[in-house]
Residue frames relative to the residue before (quaternion, step in Angstrom):
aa qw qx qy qz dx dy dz
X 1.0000 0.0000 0.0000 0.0000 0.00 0.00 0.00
X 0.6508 0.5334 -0.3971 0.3664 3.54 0.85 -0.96
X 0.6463 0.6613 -0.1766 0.3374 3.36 1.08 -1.11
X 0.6959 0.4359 -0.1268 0.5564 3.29 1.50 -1.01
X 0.6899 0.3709 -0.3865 0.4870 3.59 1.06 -0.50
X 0.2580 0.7098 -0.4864 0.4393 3.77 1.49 -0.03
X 0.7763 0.4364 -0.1868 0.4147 2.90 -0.21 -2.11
X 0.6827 0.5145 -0.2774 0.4385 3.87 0.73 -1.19
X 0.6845 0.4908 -0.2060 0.4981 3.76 0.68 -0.90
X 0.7149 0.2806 -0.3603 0.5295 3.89 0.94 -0.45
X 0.4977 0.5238 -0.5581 0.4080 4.17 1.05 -0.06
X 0.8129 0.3273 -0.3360 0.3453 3.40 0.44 -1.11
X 0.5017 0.4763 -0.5194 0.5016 3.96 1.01 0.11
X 0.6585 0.5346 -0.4577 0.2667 3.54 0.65 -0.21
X 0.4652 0.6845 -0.3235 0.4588 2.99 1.76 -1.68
X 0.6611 0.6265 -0.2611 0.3198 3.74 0.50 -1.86
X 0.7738 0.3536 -0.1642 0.4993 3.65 0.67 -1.71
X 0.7647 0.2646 -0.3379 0.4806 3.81 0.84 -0.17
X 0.4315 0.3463 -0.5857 0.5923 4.09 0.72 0.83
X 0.7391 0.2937 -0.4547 0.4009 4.05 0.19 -0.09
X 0.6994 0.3227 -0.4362 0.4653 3.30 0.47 -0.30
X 0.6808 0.3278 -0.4544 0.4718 3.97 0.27 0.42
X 0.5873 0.2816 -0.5097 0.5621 3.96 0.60 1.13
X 0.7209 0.1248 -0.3437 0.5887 3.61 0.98 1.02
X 0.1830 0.6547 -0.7226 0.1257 2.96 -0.30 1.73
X 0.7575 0.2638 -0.5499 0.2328 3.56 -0.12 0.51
X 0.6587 -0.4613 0.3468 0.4827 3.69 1.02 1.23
X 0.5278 0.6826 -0.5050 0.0222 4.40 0.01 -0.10
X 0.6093 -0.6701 0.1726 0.3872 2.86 1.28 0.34
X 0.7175 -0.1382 0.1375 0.6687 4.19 -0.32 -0.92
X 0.3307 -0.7232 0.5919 0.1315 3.49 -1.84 0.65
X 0.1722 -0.8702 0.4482 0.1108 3.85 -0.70 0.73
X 0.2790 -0.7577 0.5724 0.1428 2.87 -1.17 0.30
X 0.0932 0.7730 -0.6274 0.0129 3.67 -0.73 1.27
X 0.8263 -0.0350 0.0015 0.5622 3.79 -0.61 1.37
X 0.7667 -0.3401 0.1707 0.5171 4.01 -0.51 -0.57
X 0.6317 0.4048 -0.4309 0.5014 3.77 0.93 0.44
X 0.4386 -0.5119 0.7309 0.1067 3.10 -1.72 1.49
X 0.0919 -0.6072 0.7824 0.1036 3.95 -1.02 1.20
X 0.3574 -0.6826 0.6359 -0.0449 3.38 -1.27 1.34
X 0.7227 -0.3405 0.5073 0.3231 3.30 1.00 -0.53
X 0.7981 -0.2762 0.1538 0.5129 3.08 -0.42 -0.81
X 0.6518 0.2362 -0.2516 0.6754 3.75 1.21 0.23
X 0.1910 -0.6584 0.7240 0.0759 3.51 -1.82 0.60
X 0.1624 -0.7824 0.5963 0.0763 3.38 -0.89 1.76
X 0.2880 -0.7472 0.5687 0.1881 3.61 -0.12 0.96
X 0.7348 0.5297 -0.3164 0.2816 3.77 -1.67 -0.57
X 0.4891 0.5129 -0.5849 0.3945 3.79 1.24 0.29
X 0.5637 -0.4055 0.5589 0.4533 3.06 -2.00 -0.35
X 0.7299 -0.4115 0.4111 0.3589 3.77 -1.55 0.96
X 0.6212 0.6053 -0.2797 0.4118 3.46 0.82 -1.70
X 0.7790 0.3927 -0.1092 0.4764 3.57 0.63 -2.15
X 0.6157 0.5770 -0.3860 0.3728 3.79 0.70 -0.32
X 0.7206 0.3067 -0.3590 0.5077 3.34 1.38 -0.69
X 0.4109 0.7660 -0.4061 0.2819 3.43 0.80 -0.04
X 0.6599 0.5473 -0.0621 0.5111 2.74 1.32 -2.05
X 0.4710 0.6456 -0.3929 0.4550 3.63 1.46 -0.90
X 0.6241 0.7550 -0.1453 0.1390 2.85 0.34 -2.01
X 0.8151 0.1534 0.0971 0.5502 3.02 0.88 -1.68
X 0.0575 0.7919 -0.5835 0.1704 3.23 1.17 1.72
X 0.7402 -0.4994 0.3180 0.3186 3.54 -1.44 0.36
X 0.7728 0.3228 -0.2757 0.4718 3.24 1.08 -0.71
X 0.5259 0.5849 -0.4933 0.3715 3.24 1.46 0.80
X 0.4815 0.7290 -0.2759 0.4007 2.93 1.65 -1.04
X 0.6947 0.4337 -0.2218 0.5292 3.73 0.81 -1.31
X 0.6650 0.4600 -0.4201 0.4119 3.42 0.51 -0.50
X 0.5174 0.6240 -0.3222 0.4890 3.69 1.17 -0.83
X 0.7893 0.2868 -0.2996 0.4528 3.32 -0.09 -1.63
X 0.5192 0.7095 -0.3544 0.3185 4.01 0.76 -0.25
X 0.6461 0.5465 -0.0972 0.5238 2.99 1.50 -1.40
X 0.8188 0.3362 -0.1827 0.4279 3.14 0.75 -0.69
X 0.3621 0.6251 -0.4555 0.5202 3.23 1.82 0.00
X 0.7512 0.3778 -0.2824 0.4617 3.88 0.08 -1.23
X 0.6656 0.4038 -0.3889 0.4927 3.90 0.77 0.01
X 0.6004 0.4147 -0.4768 0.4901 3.48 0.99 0.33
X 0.6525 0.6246 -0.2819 0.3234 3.32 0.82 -0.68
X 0.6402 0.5400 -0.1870 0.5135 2.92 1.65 -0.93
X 0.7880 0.2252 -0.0688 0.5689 3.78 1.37 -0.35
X 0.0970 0.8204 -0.4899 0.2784 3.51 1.73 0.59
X 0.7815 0.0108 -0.0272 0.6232 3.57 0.31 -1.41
X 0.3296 0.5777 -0.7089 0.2346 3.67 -0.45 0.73
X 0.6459 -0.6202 0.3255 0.3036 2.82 -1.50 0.77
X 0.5525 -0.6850 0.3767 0.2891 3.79 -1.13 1.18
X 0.6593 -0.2868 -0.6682 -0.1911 2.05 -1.82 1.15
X 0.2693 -0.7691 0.5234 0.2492 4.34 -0.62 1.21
X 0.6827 -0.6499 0.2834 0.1766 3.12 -1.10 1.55
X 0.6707 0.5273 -0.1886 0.4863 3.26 1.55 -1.29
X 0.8681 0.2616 -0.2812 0.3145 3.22 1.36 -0.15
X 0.3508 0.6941 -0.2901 0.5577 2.51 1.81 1.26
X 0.7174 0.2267 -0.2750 0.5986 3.27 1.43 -0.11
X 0.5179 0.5107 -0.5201 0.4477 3.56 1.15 0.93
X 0.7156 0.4536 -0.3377 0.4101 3.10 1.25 -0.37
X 0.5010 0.6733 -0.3987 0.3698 4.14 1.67 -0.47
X 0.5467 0.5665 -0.4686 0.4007 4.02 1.11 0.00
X 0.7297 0.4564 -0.0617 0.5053 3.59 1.61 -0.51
X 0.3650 0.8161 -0.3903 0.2201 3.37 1.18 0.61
X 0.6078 0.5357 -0.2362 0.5365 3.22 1.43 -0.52
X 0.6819 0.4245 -0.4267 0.4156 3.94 0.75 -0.94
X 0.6490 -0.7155 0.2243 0.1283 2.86 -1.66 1.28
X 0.4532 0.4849 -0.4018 0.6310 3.49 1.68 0.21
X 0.3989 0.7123 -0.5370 0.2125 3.76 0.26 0.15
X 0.4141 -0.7967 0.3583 0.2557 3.93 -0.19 1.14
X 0.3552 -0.7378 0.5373 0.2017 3.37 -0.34 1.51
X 0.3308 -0.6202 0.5498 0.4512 4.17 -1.16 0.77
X 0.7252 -0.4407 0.4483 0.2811 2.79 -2.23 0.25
X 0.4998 -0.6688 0.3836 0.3946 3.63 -0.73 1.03
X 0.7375 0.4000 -0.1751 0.5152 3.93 1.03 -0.82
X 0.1250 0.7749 -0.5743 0.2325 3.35 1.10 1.16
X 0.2163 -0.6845 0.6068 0.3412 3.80 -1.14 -0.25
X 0.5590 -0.5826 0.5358 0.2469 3.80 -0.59 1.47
């Protein structure tokens, strides 16, 4: 199991770092939010809620890479520890629902 949710936990940080690095392709760096307009950079999408604009802020691309980075070196650090390691168990609980998610082994020990 450890091996497979590995394998499962770096696709989807990949998926993660290449949808962020292709909603920053011209490199501009962090997105803001001021009242209902997401600044993109070089465009401002007005009409969110205050709440959802910073959200949307939030999870600019070059935050997104910095994230999926971070959590690359904390798998790496606990890749082959012994099963099951907490830290990579709670990199892997943002992803319980997607459908390649590694089911446990019916003859686990609890």
């Amino acid at each position: 199991m450890t091996e497979e949710l590995v394998k499962f936990l770096r696709a989807r940080l990949d998926e993660e770092a290449d949808l962020a690095r292709r909603c920053d392709g011209d490199g501009c760096g962090e997105w803001s939010a001021h009242g209902d307009t997401v600044d993109f950079c070089q465009v401002d999408l007005p009409g969110f809620h205050p709440t959802i604009a910073q959200h949307v802020a939030l999870h600019d691309p070059a935050r997104v890479l910095r994230e999926t980075e971070a959590k690359r070196r904390i798998l790496a650090r606990h890749a082959h520890d012994p099963w099951p390691h907490p830290d990579v168990q709670d990199l892997a609980s943002p992803y319980i629902h997607h459908p390649d998610f590694p089911a446990p082994a019916k003859n686990s020990a609890a």
